[in-house]
N, C-alpha and C positions, 0 to 999 in steps of 0.2 A: 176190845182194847188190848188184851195181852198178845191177839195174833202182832196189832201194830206193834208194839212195844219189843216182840223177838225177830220178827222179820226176817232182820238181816241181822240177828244177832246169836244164831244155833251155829251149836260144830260140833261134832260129831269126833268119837275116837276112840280108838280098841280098850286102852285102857290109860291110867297114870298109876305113877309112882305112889303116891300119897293124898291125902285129903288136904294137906297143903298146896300141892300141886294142884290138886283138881280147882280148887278155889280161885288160884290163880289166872288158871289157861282160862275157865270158865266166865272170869271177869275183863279176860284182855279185848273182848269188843268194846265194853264199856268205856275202858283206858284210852284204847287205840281212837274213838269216835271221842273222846272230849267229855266223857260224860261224870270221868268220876276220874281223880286225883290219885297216884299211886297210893300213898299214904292209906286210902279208904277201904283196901287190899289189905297192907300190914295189919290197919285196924280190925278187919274181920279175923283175920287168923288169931291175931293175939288176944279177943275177946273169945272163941274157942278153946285157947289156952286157958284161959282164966276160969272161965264159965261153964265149959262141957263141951258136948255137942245140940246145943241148944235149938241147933238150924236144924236137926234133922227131922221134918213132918212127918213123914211117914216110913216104912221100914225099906222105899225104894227112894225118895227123894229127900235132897236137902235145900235148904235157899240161904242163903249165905248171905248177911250183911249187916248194918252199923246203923248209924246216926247220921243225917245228911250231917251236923258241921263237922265228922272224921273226913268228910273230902268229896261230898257228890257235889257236881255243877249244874245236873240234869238231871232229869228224873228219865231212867231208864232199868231195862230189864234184858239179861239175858241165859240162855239155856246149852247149858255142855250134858250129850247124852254120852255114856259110856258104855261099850258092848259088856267090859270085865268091872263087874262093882269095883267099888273101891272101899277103902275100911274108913266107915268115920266112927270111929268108936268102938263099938259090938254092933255097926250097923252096915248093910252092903249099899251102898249106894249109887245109884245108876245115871238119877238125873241132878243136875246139881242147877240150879236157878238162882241166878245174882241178882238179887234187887236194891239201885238206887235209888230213893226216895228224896230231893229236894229239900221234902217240908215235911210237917206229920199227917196232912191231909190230901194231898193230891194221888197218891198211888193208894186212895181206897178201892174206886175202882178195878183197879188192877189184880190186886189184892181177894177181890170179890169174884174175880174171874179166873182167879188162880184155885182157890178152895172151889171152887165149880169143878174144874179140872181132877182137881187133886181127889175131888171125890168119886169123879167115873175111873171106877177100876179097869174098866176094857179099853180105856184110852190111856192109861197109864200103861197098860199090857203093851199095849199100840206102840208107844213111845220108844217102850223100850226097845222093842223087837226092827223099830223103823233105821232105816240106810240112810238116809239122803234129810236134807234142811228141809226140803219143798215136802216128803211125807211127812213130816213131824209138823210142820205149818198145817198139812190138812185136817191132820186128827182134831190138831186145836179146835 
């Protein structure tokens, strides 16, 4: 399920300015296809602000998001890999994964497929090191 869910929703890039920014660029597939409400953007940063760095899972990835009623339309997922981390906190962060969530039970699945992920170290190694959309799709 998470292959369909990022398909056509990875990009790839040297590096950003900020963990603001990463969150951003990372979530403008979602924006740009209908899926999720500008506002659901603001809302992730500024629960960051508030909260920490709460999204960071592990000490290479982070997953960044809210509450579907801060602005999702669709339940969707997407992936910005970074060649240069970026600082979320005291943390280097390479892969940053946007999840919009609809409801509070449809993206279990997704969810279940991502902790799958999240826990093969040699395909996080994978990720990182990977050029192109269509490698990062395979490792999935």
């Amino acid at each position: 399920m998470i292959k369909e869910l990022l398909e056509s929703n990875i990009q790839i890039l040297p590096q950003v300015d900020s963990w603001e920014e990463a969150i951003k660029i990372a979530s403008r597939p979602l924006l740009e296809k209908g899926y999720i409400e500008p506002r659901y953007i603001d809302t992730m940063i500024s629960k960051v602000n508030e909260l920490g760095f709460y999204i960071v899972l592990s000490e290479d990835v982070a997953m960044p998001h809210s509450r579907p009623e801060d602005g999702v339309l669709k339940m969707g997922m997407s992936l910005l890999k970074l060649d240069t981390p970026a600082k979320f906190g005291n943390n280097n962060i390479q892969i940053i994964i946007t999840l919009a969530a609809k409801d509070n039970e449809s993206h279990i699945d997704a969810l279940t497929n991502l902790v799958e992920l999240l826990n093969d170290d040699e395909k996080i190694e994978k990720i990182k090191l990977a050029k192109t959309n269509q490698e990062i799709l395979e490792i999935i």
